[in-house]
N, C-alpha and C positions, 0 to 999 in steps of 0.2 A: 712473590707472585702466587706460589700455592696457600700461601695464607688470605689473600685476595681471594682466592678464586673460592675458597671454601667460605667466604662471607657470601659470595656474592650467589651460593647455592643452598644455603642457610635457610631461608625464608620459602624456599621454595620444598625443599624436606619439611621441613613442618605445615605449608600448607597441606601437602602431600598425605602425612599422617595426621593433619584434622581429617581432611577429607575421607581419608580410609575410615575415621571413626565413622562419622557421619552417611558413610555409605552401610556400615555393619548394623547404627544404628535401623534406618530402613528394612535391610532386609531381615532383620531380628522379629520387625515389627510385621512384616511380610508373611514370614513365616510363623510368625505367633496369632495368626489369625484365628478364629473358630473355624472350626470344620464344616458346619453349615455354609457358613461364607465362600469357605473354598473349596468343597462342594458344587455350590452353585456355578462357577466358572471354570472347575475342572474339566467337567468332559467337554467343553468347547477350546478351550485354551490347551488343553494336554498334548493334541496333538501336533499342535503349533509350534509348542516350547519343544515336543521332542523333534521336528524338524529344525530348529536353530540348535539344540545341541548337537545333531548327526552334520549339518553343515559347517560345524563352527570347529568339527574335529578335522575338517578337511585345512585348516587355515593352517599355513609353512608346511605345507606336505608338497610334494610333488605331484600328485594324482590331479588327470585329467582336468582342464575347464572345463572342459562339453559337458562332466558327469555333476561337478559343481556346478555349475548353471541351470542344470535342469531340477539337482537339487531346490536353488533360489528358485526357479519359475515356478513349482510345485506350492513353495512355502508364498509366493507370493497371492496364487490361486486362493489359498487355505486363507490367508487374511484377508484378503477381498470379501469373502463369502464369508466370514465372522460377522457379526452382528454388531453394534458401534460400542454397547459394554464390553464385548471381549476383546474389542482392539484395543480397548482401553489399559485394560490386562497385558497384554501379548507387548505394547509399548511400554508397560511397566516392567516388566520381565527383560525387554532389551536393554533397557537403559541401567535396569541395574546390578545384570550378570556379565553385560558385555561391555561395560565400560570400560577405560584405563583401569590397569592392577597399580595400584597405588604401591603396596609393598616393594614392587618391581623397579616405579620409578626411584624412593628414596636408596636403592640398592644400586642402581645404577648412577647415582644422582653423586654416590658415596666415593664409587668408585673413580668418577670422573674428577672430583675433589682431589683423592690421592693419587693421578697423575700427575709426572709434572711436565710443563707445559712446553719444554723443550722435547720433548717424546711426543712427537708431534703426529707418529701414526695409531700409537694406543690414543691419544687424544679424538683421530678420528673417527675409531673403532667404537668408542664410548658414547660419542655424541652422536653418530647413526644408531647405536641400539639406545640414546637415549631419546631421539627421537621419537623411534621405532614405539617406547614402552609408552610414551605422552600419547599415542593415537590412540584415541577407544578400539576396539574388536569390530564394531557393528561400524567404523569409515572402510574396513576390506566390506562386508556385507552387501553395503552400498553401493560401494562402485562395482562391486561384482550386478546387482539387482542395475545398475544403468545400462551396462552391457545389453541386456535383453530387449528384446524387440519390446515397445511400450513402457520397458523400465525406467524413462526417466519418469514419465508419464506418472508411475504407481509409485515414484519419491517424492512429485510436485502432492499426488494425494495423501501420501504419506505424510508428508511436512502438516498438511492440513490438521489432520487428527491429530498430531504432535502438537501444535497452537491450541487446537481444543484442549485437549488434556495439561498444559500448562497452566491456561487460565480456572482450571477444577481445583490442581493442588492445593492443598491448603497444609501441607505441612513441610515447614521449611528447609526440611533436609532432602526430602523426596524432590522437593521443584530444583533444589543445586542441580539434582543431578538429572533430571528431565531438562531443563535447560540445555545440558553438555549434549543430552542427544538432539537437540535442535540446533546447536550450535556448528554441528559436526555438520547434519545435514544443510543448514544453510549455505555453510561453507563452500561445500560440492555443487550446489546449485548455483549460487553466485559465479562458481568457474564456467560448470556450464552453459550457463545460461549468459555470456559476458558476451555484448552486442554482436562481435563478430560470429558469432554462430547463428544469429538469427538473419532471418531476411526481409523484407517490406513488399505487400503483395493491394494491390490494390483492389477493392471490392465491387463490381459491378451487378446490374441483373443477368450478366450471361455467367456469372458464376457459379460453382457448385452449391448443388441445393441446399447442402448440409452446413455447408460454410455460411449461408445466407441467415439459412435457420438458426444456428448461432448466434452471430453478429447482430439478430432480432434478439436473441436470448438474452443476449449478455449485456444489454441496452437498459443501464438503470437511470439515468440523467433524465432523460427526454422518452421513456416508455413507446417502445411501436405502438402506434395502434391497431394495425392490420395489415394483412403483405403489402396493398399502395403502399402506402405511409414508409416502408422500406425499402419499395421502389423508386419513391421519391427520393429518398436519402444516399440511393448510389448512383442516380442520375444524372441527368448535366448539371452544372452547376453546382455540385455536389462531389464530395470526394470521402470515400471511404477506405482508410487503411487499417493493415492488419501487420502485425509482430508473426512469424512464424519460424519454428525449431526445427530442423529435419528429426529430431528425435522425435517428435508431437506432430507428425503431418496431420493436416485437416484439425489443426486444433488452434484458435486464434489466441495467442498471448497478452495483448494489447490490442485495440481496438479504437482508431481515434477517425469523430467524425469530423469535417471541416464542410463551412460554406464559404462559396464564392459568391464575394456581395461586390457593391458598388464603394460605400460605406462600412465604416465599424457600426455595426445595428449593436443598441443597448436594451435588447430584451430579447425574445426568442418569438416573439410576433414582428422584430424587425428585421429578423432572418428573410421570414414569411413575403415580410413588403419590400424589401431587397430584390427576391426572386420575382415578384410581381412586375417590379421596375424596370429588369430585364429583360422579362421575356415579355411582356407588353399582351396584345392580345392571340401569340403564340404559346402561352402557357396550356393549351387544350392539348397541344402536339411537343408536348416537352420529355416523350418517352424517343420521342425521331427527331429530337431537336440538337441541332450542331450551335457548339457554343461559341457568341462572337465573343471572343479574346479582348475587344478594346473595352468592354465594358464592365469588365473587371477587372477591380481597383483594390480591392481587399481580401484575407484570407481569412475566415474565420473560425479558430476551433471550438469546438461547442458542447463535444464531449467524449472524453476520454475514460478508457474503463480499463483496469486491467484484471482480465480474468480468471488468473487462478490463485485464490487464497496460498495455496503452498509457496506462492511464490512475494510473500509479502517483505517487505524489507528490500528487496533486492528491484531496485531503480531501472525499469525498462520506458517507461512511457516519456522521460526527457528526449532518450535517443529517439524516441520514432517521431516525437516533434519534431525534433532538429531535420532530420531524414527527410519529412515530408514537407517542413517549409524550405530545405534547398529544390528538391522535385518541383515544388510548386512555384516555384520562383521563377525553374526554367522552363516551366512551361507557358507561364504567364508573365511575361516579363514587363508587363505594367503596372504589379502587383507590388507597391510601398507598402502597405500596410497590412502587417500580422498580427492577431491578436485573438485571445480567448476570450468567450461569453461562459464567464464560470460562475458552477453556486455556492453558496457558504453555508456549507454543510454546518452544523451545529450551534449556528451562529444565535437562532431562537433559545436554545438551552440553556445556554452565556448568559442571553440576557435575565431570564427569569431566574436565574442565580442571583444575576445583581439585583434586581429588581427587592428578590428579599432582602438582599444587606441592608439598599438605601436605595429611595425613590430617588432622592436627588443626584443617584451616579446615571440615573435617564434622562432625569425633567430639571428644568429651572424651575425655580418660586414661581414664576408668572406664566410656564407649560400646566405646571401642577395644578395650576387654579383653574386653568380654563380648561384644563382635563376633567375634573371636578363639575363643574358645570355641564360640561358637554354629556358628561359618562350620569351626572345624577345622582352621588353616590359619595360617602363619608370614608367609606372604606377603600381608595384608588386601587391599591396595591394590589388586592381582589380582583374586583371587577377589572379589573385592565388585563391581567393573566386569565382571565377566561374569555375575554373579547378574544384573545392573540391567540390561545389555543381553537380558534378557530377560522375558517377564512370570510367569515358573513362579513367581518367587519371592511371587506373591501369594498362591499359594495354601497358599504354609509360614506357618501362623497364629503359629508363635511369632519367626519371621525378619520377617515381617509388622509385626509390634504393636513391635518389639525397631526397625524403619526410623522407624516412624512420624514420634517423636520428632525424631531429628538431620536427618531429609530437611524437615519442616516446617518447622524453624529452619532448615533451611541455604535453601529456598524463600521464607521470610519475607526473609533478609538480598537473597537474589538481587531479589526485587520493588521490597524498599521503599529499598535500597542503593547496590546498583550502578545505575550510569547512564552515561549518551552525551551527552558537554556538556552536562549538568547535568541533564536528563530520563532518566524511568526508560528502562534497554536494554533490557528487553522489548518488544517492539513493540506486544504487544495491551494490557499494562496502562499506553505511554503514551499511545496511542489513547484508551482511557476517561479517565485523568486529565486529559487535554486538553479533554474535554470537562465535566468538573467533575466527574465521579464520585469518591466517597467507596472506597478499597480498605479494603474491610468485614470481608471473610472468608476465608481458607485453607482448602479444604475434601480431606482425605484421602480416598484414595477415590474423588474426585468423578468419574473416568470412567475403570472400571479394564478398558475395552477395550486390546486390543493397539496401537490408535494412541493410546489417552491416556498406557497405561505406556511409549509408546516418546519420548513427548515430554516428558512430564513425571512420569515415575512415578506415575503414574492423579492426581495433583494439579488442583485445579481453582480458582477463586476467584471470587466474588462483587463486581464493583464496583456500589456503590450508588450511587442517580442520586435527590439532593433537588433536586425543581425550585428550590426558594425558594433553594437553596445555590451553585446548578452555577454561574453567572455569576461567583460571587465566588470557588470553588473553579480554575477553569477561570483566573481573571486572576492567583491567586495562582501557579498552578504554573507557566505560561506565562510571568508575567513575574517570580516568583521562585523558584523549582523549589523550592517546596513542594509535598509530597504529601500529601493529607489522609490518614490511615491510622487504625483503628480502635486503641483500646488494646495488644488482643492481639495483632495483626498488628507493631504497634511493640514491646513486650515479646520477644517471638517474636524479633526483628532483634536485637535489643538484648542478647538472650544470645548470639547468635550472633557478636554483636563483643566480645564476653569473649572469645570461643576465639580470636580472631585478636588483639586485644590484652589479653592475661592481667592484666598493671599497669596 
């Protein structure tokens, strides 16, 4: 058994002391810097680093929280008002003094080896202080800085600049261990931030000013235009919800808009003529307008944002779908049909990547020719990516109707096709399939502003949400990347792997 048990702690001692190398190498590198260099970011950083070392002497002491907290708020003040290079600094400095001591763990790691496993209270003596040595320094830091009135607040911005400063790294021992401190702080955030601590607050015009101002702010989808424009959007017919943390009061986490239509509308001007349909020639009075319930028949979400970078990774916007299509359901209880009007973010980029492989992962032999013709031009491949990077070409009705076709199949194959270990690469249509949505519809058209043709060539899509289905759609894609897809949206793909395999 102790012969086992010391294989089985083996691989883990020598990660252990790679890692210690690899961490010595960095700060070697750190500290071998020029003096002009470090210089430059001493006197902003010095006195930062000398408050994590005065509070990081208080760590296994007995001495007061009150006096330790006030320490953290102090040093929390100090980085706030640092400037975005020296928090760059001040994060490099924590991640690579206050990480796990390596030395410590293969010491412990040794000791627990030569137990033997009938000794069953020294066993558990070892594997608490082997715990204890696995945790970086800077997870007591943390949860000390959450304590604080706004400190979760200054971890979600914290997390920020830690994502920044990841994607800077460029040298592969420094980003191990920058990682470890995002991974730490993810961690903590993901506890608290785990549904049950948030709440679901609904958005009106009698709400607070700041909250409104916000929920205007944080509106990248469908852009306000001006306070109507957001008046309209928490009005009848309309529903606006919010994700909120008691830690983060007055701060929206999530933000998801929905309209109440008659119909699934397939573009964001059928939202528009939805509401038209409704309120007939009462739409003049639709700020004192009481909503008649029988006439609405659909729920539509149209756009969801979540708004704190720090908070990336960690899955909030499923729950407050879920949340707000049960509310909505019992409020409206006529209300069959759920569904999202979403856009496919990156979905242009895709294609002008393929587009250079091979025209014919677009066009058939006889799209090619009458593109050619139409466009005028020996060089398609050219002339066609500069038509698309712009939106004039919607209003050439026969260049128009002449796209439809090959861009819809080539967006069908991109959705329901391509993927990222095994899940679709879009991020908003694996978003919805995650949560068991049904990809129902491809809609041309669907938002043929200048940000929808710069993203998706005004393309938009429909995932549908059957409550009685999602659980079992949701377990299939998850644990077997199935995507549930409607007929036509499969047909649509499925010509589109003709042009890429002909035989």
């Amino acid at each position: 058994m102790l012969r086992k048990l010391s294989f089985e702690l083996l691989p883990i001692i020598c990660r252990c002391r790679l890692a210690n190398t690899l961490k010595r190498n960095v700060i070697r590198e750190y500290n071998g810097m020029s003096s002009s260099v470090v210089r430059a970011v001493a006197n902003s950083t010095l006195h930062v680093d000398e408050q994590l070392q005065e509070i990081f002497k208080f760590k296994d002491t007995k001495i007061s929280n009150w006096i330790i907290e006030n320490k953290a708020r102090a040093l929390c003040v100090s980085y706030t008002e640092s400037n975005k290079d020296d928090r760059q600094w001040i994060l490099r400095i924590l991640a690579l003094r206050y990480s796990v001591q390596h030395d410590d763990i293969c010491q412990v790691a040794k000791r627990l080896v030569c137990t033997e496993p009938e000794n069953e209270r020294q066993m558990i003596v070892h594997e608490r202080t082997l715990r204890n040595v696995l945790t970086p320094a800077y997870h007591w830091l943390f949860v000390i800085i959450g304590r604080l009135q706004h400190g979760v607040k200054f971890l979600v911005d914290l997390r920020t600049d830690v994502l920044e400063l990841m994607s800077k790294v460029k040298d592969a021992d420094e980003s191990i261990i920058v990682q470890q401190l995002n991974h730490t702080l993810r961690e903590l955030l993901l506890l608290w931030f785990s549904v049950g601590f948030l709440h679901v607050e609904r958005i009106t015009w009698e709400s607070a000013c700041d909250i409104l101002q916000k929920v205007s702010d944080y509106e990248a989808i469908h852009p306000m235009r001006n306070w109507l424009d957001l008046k309209r959007r928490v009005g009848p017919y309309r529903r606006c919800y919010i994700f909120m943390h008691p830690s983060m009061p007055r701060e929206p986490i999530v933000v998801l808009h929905t309209a109440l239509c008659d119909i699934i509308p397939d573009s964001v001007k059928g939202i528009e003529e939805a509401e038209t349909r409704i309120l007939g020639s009462a739409k003049k009075y639709i700020t004192f307008l009481e909503e008649d319930k029988s006439k609405i028949k659909a729920a539509i979400f149209y756009s969801i944002a979540s708004t704190q970078k720090g908070l990336q990774g960690i899955e909030l916007g499923n729950y407050l779908i879920k949340k707000v299509a049960n509310e909505i359901t019992t409020e409206f209880p006529a209300i069959r049909q759920l569904s999202s009007l979403s856009p496919i973010p990156n979905f242009k980029t895709w294609l002008f990547d393929k587009l250079k492989q091979d025209m014919a992962f677009v066009l058939t032999t006889q799209e090619y020719q009458i593109a050619k013709d139409i466009l005028q031009t020996e060089n398609l491949i050219s002339t066609l990516k500069k038509i698309l990077d712009t939106s004039l070409w919607t209003g050439d009705k026969q260049l128009s109707e002449f796209l439809k076709k090959p861009l819809l199949r080539a967006c069908a194959w991109y959705l329901y096709k391509e993927k990222r270990r095994g899940y679709a690469l879009n991020a908003v249509a694996n978003f919805h399939l995650r949560n068991g949505a049904v990809m129902w519809r491809i809609n041309w058209m669907g938002d043929p502003s200048p940000r929808g043709i710069a993203n998706s060539c005004g393309i938009m899509v429909n995932y549908r949400y059957f409550l009685e289905d999602s659980e079992k759609n949701s377990q299939n894609y998850i644990e077997h990347f199935t995507i549930n897809a409607t007929e036509d949206i499969i047909k649509l793909a499925t010509q589109a792997e003709k042009l890429r395999n002909p035989l």
